[in-house]
VEXVO-980076 format. One line per field, with one value per atom (N, C-alpha, C): x, y, z. Coordinates in steps of 0.1 Angstrom, whole numbers. Atoms other than C-alpha are relative to their C-alpha. Layout:
// residues N
x	(X  ...)
y	(Y  ...)
z	(Z  ...)
//
This chain:
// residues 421
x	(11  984  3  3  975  4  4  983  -10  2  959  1  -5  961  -9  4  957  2  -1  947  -3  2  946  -17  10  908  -6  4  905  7  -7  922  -4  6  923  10  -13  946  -2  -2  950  15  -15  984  3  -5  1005  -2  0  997  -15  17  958  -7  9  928  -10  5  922  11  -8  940  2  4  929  12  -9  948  10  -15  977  7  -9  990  -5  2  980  13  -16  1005  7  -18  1031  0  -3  1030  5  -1  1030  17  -14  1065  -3  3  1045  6  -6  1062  -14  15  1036  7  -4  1062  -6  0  1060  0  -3  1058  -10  7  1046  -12  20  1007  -3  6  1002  3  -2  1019  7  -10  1043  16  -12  1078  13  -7  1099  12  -7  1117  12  -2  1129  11  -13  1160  -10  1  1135  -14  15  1101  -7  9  1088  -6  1  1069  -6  8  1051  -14  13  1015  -12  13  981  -9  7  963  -15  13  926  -8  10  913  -7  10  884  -5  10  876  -14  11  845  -13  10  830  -3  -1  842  -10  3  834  -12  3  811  5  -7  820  2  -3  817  9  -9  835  13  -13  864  6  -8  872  3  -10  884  12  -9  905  9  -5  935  1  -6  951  -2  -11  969  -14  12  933  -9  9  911  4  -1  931  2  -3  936  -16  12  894  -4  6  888  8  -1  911  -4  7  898  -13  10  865  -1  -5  878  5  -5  893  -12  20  857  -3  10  839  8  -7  863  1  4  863  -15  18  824  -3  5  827  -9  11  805  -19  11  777  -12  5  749  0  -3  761  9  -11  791  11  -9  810  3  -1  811  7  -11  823  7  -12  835  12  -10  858  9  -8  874  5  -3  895  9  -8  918  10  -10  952  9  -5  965  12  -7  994  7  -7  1014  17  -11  1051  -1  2  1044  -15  13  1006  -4  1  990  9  -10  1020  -7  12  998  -5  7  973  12  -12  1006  3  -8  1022  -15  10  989  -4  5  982  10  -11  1018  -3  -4  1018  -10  11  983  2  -4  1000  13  -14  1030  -5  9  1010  -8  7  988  7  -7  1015  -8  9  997  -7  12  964  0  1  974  1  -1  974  -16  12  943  -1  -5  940  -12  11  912  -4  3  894  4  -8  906  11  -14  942  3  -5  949  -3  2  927  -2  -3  931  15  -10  968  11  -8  979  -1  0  990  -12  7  967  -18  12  934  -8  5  930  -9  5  923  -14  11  902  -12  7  881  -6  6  876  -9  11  863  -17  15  836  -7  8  824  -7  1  821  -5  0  820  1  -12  845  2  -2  852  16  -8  881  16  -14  919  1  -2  926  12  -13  956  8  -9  985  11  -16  1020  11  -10  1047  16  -15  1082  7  -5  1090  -6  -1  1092  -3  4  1086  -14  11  1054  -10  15  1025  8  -7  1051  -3  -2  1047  -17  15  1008  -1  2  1005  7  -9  1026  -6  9  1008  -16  13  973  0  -3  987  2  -4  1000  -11  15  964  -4  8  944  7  -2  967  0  1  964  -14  12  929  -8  3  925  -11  11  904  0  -2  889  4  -7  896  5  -7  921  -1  -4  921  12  -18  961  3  -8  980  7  -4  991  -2  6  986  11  -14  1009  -8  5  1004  13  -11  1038  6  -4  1043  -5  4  1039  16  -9  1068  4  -7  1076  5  -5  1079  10  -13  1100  9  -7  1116  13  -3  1125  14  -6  1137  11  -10  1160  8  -10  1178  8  -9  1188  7  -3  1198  -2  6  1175  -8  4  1160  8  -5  1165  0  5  1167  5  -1  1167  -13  12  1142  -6  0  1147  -5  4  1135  -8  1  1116  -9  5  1096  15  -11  1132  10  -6  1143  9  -2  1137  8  -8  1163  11  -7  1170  14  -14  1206  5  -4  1216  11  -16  1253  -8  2  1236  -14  13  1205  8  -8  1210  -14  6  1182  -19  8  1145  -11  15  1110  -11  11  1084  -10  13  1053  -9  6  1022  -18  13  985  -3  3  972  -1  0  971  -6  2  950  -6  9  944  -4  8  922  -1  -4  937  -10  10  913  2  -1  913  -2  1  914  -13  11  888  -12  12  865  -4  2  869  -8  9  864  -17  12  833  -12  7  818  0  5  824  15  -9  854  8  -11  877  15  -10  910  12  -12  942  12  -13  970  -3  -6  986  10  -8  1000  7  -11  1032  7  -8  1049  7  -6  1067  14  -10  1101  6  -5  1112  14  -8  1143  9  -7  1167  13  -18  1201  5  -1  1204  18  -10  1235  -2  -2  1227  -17  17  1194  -6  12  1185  10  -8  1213  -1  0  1209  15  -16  1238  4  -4  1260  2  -2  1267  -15  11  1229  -7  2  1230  -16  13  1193  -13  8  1176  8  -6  1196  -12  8  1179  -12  11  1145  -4  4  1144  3  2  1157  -12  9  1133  -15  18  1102  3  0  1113  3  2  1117  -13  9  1084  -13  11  1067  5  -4  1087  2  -4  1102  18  -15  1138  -2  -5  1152  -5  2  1146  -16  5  1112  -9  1  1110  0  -3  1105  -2  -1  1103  1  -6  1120  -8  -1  1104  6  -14  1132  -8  7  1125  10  -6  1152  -6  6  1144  10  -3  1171  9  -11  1196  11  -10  1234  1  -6  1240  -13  13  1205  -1  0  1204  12  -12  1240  -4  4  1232  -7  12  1201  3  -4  1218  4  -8  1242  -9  10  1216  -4  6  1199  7  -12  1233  -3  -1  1235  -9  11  1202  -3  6  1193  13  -16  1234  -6  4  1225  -11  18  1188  1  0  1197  2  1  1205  -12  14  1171  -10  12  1149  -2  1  1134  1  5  1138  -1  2  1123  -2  4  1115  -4  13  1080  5  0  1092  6  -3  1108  -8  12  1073  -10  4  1058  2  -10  1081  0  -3  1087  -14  10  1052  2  0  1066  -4  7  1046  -7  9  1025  6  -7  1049  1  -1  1049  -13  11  1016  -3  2  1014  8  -10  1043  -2  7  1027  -11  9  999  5  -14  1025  3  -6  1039  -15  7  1003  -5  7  990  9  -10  1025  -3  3  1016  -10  14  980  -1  -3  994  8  -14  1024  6  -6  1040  10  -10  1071  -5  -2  1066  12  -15  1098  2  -6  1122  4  1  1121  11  -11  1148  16  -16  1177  7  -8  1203  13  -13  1229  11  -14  1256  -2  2  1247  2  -4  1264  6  -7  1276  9  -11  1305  0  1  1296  -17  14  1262  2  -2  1260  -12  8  1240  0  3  1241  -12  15  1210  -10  11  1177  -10  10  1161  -10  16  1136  -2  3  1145  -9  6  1128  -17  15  1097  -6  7  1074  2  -6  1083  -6  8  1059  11  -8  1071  -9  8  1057  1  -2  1056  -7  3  1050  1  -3  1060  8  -7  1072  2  -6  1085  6  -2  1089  2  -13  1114  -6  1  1107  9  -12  1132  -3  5  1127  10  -4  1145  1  3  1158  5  -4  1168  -11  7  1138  -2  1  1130  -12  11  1103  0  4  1097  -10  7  1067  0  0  1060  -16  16  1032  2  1  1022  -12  12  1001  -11  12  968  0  1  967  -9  5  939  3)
y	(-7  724  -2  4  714  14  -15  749  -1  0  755  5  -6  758  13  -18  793  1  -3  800  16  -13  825  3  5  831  12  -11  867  9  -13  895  14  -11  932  8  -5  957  13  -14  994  1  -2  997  8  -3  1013  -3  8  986  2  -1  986  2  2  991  -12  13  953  -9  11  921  -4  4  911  9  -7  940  5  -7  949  -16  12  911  -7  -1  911  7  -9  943  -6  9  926  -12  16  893  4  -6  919  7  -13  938  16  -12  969  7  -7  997  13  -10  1020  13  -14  1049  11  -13  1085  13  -15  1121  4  -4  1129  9  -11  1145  7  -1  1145  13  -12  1180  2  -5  1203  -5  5  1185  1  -5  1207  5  -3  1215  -11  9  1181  -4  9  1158  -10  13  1131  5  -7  1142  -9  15  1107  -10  10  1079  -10  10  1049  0  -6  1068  -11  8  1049  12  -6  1057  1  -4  1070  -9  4  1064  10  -11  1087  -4  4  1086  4  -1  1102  -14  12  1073  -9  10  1050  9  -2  1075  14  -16  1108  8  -10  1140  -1  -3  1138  -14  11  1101  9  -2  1118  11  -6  1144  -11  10  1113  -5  12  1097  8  -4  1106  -11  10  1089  -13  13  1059  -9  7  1050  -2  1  1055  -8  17  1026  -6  13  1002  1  3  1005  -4  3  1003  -19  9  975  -13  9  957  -1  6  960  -12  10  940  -13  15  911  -4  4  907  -4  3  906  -9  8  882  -15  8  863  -4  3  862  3  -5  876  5  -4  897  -5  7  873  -1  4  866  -7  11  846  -7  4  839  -6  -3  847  2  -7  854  15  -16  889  3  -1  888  -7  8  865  6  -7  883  12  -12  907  9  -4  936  5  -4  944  4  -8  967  11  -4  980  15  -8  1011  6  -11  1026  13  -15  1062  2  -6  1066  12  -17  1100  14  -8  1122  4  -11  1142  6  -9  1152  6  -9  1160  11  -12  1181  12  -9  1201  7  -8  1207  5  -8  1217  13  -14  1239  12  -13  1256  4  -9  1262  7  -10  1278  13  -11  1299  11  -4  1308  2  -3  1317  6  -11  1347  1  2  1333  -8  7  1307  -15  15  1267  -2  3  1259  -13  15  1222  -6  3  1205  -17  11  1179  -13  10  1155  -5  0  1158  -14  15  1128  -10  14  1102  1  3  1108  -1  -2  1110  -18  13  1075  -5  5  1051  -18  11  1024  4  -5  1043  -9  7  1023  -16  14  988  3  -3  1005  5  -1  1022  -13  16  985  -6  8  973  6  -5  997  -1  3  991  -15  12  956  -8  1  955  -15  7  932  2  0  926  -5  6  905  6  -8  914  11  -10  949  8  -13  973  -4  -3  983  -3  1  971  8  -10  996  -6  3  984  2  -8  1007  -11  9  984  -12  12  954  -4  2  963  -6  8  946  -11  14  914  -4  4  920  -5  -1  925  -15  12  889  -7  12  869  2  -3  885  -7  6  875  -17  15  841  -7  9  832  3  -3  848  -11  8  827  -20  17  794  -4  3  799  -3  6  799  13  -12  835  9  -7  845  -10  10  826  9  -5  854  12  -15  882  7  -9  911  4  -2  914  7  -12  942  11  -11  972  13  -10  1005  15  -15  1039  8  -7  1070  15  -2  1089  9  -10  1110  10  -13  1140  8  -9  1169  -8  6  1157  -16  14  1121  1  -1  1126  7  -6  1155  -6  10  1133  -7  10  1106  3  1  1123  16  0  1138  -7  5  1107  -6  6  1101  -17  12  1071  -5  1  1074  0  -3  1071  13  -14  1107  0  2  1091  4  -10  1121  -3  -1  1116  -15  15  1076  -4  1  1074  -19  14  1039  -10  6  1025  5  -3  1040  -12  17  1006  -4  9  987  -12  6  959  -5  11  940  9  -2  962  9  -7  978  18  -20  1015  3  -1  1011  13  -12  1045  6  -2  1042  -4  3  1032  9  -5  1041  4  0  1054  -3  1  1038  2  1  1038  -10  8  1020  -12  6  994  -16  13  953  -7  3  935  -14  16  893  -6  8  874  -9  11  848  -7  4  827  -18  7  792  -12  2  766  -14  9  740  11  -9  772  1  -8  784  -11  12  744  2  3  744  10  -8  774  0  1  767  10  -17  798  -6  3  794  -2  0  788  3  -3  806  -6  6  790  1  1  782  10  -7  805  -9  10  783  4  -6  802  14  -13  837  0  -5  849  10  -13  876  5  -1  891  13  -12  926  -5  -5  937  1  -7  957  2  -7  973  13  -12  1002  9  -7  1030  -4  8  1025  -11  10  1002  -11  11  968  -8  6  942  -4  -1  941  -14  16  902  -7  3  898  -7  8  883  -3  0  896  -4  8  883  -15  18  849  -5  5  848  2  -1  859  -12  7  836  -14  13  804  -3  -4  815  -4  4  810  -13  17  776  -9  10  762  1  -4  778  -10  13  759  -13  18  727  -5  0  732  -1  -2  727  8  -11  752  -4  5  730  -4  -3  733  10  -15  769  -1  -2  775  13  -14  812  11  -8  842  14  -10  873  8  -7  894  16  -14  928  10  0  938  17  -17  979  11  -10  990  7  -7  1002  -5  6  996  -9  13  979  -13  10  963  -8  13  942  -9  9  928  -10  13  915  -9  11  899  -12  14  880  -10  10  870  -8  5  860  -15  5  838  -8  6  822  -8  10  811  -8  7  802  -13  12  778  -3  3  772  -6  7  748  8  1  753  12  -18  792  -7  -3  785  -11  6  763  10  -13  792  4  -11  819  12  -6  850  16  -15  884  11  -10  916  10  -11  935  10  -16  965  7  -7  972  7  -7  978  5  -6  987  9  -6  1006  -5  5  1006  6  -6  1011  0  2  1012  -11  5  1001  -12  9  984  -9  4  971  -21  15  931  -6  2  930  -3  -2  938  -9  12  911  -10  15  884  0  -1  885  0  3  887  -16  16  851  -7  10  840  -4  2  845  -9  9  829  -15  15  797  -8  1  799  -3  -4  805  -8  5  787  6  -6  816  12  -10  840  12  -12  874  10  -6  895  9  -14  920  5  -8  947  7  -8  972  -4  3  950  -6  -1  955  -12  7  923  6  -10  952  8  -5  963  -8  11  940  6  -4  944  -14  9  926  -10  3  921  -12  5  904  -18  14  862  -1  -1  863  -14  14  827  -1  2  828  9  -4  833  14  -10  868  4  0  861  16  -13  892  0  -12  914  -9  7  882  -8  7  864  -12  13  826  -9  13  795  -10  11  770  -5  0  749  7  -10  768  -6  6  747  9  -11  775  9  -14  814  3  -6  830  15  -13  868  4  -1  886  20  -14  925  4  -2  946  17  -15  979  9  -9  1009  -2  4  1002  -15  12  968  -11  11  949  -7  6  917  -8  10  895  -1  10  865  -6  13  848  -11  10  819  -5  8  803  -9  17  771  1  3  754  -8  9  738  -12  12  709  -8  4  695  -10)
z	(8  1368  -15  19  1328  -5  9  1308  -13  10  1285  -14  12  1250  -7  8  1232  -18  13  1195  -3  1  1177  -12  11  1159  -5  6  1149  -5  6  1134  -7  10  1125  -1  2  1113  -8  9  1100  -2  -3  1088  -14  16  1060  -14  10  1033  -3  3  1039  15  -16  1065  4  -9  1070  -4  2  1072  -13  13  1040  -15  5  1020  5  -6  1043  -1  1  1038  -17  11  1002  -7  1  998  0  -2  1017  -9  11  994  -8  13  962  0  -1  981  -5  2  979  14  -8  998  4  -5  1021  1  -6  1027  -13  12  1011  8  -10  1019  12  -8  1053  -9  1  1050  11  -9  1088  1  -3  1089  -9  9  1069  8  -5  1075  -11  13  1048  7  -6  1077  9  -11  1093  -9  8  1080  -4  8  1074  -1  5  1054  -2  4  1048  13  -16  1069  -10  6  1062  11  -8  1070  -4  6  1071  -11  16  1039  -1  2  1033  13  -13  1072  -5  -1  1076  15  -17  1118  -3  -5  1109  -3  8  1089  14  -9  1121  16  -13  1151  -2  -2  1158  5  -4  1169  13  -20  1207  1  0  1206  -6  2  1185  7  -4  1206  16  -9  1233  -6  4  1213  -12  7  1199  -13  16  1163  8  -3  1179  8  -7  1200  -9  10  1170  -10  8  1150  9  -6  1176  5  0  1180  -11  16  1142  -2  3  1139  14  -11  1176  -7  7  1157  -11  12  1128  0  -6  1150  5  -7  1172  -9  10  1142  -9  4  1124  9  -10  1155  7  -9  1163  12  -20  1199  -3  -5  1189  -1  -1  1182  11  -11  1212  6  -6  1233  0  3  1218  14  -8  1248  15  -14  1287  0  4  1285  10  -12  1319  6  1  1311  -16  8  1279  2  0  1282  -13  8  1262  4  -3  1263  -14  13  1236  3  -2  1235  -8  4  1230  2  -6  1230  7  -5  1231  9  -5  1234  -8  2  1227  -2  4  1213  -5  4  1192  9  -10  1221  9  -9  1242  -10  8  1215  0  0  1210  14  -14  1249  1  -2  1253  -9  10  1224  3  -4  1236  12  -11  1271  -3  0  1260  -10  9  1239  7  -13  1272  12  -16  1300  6  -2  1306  6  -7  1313  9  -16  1337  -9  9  1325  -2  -1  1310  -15  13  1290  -2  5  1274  12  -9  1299  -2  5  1276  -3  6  1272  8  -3  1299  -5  8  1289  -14  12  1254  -1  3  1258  2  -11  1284  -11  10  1265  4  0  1281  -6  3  1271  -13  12  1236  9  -7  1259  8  -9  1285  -14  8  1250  -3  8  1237  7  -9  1267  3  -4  1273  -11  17  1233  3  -1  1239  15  -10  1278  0  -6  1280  14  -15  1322  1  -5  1319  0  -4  1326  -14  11  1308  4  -8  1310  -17  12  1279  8  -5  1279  -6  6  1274  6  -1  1264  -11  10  1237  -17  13  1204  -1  -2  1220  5  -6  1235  -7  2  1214  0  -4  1218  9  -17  1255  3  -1  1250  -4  8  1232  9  -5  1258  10  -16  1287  -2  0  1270  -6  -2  1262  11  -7  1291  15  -8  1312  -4  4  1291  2  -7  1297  12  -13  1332  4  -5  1331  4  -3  1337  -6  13  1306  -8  10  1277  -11  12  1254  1  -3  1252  -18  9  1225  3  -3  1222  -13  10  1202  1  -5  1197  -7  7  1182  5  -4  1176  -14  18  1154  8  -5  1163  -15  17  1126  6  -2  1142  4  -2  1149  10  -13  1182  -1  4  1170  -9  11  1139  5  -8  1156  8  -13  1186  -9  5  1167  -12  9  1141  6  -7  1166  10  -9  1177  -13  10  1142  -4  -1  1141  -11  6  1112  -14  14  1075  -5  9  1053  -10  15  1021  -2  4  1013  -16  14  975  -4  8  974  13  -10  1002  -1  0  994  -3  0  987  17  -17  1025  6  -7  1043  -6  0  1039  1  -10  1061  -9  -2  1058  -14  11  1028  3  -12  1037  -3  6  1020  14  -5  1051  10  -4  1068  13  -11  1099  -5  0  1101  -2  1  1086  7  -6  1108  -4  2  1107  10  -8  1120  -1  4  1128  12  -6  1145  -2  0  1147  13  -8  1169  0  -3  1179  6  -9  1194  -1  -2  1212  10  -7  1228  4  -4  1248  -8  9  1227  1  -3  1238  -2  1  1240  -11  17  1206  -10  8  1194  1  -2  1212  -8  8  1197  -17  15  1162  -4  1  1162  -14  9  1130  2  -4  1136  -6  10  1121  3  -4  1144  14  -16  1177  6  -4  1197  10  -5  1209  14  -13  1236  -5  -3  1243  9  -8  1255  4  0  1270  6  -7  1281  1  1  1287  -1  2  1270  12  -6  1300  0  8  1279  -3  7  1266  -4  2  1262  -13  13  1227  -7  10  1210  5  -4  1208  4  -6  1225  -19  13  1196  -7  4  1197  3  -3  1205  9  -11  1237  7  -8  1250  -12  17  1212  2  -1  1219  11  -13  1253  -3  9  1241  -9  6  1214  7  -9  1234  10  -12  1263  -7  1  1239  -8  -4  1224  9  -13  1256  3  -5  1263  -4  11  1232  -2  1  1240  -17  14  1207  -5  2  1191  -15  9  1165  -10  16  1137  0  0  1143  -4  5  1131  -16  16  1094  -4  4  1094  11  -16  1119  -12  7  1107  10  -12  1123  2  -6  1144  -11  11  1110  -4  3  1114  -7  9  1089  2  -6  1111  -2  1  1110  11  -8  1141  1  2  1144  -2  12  1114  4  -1  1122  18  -11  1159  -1  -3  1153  -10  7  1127  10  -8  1153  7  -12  1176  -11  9  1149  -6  5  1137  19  -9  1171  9  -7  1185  -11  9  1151  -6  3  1143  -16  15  1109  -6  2  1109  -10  5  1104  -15  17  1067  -6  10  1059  7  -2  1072  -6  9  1053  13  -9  1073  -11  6  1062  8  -6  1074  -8  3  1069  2  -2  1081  -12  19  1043  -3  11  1033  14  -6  1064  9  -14  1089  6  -12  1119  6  -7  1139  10  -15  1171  9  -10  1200  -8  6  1176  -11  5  1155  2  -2  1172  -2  2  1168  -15  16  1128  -1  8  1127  5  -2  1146  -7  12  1121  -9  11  1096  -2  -2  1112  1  3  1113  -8  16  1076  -4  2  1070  4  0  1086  -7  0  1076  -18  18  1038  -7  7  1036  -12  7  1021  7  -5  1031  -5  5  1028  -2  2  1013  8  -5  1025  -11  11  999  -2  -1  989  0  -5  988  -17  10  958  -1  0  947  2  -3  947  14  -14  983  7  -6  1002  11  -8  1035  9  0  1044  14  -19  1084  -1  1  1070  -12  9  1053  1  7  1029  -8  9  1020  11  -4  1046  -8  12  1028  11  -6  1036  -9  7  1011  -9  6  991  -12  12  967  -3  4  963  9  -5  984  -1  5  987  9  -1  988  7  -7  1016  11  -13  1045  9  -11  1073  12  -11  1104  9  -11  1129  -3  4  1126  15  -18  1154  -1  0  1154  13  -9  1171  -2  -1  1184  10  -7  1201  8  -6  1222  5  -11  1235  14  -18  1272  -2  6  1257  1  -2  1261  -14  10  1240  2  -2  1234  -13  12  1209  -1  1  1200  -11  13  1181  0  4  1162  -7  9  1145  -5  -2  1131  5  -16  1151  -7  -2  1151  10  -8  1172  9)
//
């Protein structure tokens, strides 16, 4: 059987930087940083007061009142920005499309934390009277509810469900609707992912696993990938979603074309609950796993945007991995990492950085890693490879390949190029 080929011909995105593609990869070119003081709640009490929050959404502009009480945060951007990819992509045209042949698969880590933390908090508040929870707490809460929402907007038929693999999940979402549509399964998938995780129980959570930064006093200097002073990862949050679609189809219709979606790898540490393998063994296998995939060799690659979230051990494996998967190559690369200026969005996180690696090809320009000081050196880290600090940097860019990493040790790589008919 032929596989067929998958492009990519839409895009949408609410993130830290902006609420479209257009100005959230604008930002990142400029090395503008999105963090600052949480808003979502009063967090005067927490070790880490800062996130990298999305900036002047307004759901009511997007949704009405009976729609917003379905949908928590994390579903209300990954519809805003699924609208933004359709409409970028012309699905939603007349005729454009078979709709029972497109489907959506949007992804989440968490899901609905917010709607949990609020039902919880209004039954513990209610012993008394017995459990009593708002009709909507499940399906506003699951984390697959954003995909199943898209479909019924659009009535979309074709394969639908969310992939949950902590950090790696919109990586997972994008290789699952890549490798549907090369089978022949769909002609076009909505692929991403979407989180909104700045709430008590998120921050909370997470800085008691001492996972976070609580550089309170600089908080847009936080992020810090590869800098020996990086002292744990940014929360972000928001949504990213692409529409990868079959690539003869898309010709036929006229669709515009931003890149090729090349192949996907995926693979488990299965070492340790949240720490990555230290010598990077399950990011070695991951990244080999998707240039075999894309019938690609290393020197092929002209840009790794690394899963680079700012942590001590983190940053050091994935070098290793990276040293040994492209041995030479590794020092003619650019590699950066968005998450400086955008955090870490979780679930939705591979999503916002495969659109990252596709403007990149589409641009032939690197986007920086921010925050990184000549006198902040860390001695475990070789720095004669180019991590594209502090500026944005003009180069060909034949193929990017972004690298996400999850809790539980899951991995997944994709790569892109450019099309070439």
């Amino acid at each position: 059987m032929e596989l067929k080929r998958v492009v990519v011909t839409g895009m949408g995105a609410i993130s830290p930087l902006g609420n479209d593609v257009k100005t959230t990869w604008e930002n990142a070119l400029k090395g503008e940083s999105g963090a600052g003081p949480i808003t979502h709640f009063d967090a005067s009490l927490f070790k880490t007061q800062f996130a990298c929050e999305v900036k002047n959404f307004d759901a009511a502009a997007h949704f009405d009142r009976k729609k917003l009480r379905q949908l928590d945060l994390y579903a209300q951007y990954a519809i805003v920005a699924a609208r933004q990819a359709v409409e970028d992509a012309g699905l939603d045209k007349e005729g454009a499309v078979n709709k029972d042949r497109v489907g959506v698969i949007v992804a989440a880590g968490i899901g609905g934390l917010h709607t949990f933390e609020e039902e919880a908090g209004y039954y513990a508040m209610n012993e008394e009277k017995g459990p009593k929870y708002n009709p909507f707490f499940i399906p506003k809460m699951i984390a697959d509810i954003a995909s199943g929402h898209i479909s019924m907007e659009y009535g979309f038929h074709g394969p639908n469900f969310g992939t949950v693999s902590a950090c790696a999940s919109s990586n997972n979402a994008i290789i699952d609707a890549f490798n549907l549509i090369r089978l022949g399964k769909a002609q076009a998938i909505l692929a991403g992912g979407a989180e909104a995780a700045i709430f008590p129980a998120g921050v909370g959570g997470f800085n008691s696993m001492h996972a976070l930064s609580t550089r309170n006093d600089d908080p847009k200097g936080a992020s810090r990938p590869f800098s020996k002073s990086r002292d744990g990862f940014v929360m972000g949050e928001g949504s990213a979603v692409l529409v990868l679609e079959e690539m003869e189809h898309a010709l036929a219709r006229g669709a515009k074309i931003y890149a090729e979606v090349a192949g996907g790898g995926l693979s488990a540490d299965a070492y340790h609950l949240t720490a990555t393998h230290p010598e990077g063994l399950g990011a070695i296998l991951a990244m080999n796993s998707a240039l075999e995939d894309a019938g690609m060799k290393p020197e092929d690659i002209d840009y790794i945007n690394v899963h680079g979230t700012s942590t001590p051990v983190g940053d050091i494996s994935e070098i290793k991995a990276i040293k040994e998967v492209f041995g030479d190559h590794a020092y003619k690369l650019n590699i950066s990492s968005t998450k400086s200026m955008t955090g870490h969005l979780l679930g939705a996180t591979g999503a916002l950085e495969a659109m990252f690696s596709v403007k990149a090809v589409q641009d032939n320009i690197v986007p920086p890693t921010i925050n990184h000081a000549p006198d902040d050196l860390d001695p475990e880290i070789d720095y004669t490879l180019n991590f594209t600090f502090d500026r944005a940097q003009e180069r060909p860019v034949r193929a990017a390949l972004s690298n996400s990493f999850g809790f539980g040790g899951h991995n997944a790589t994709v790569i892109v190029k450019k099309f070439e008919k």
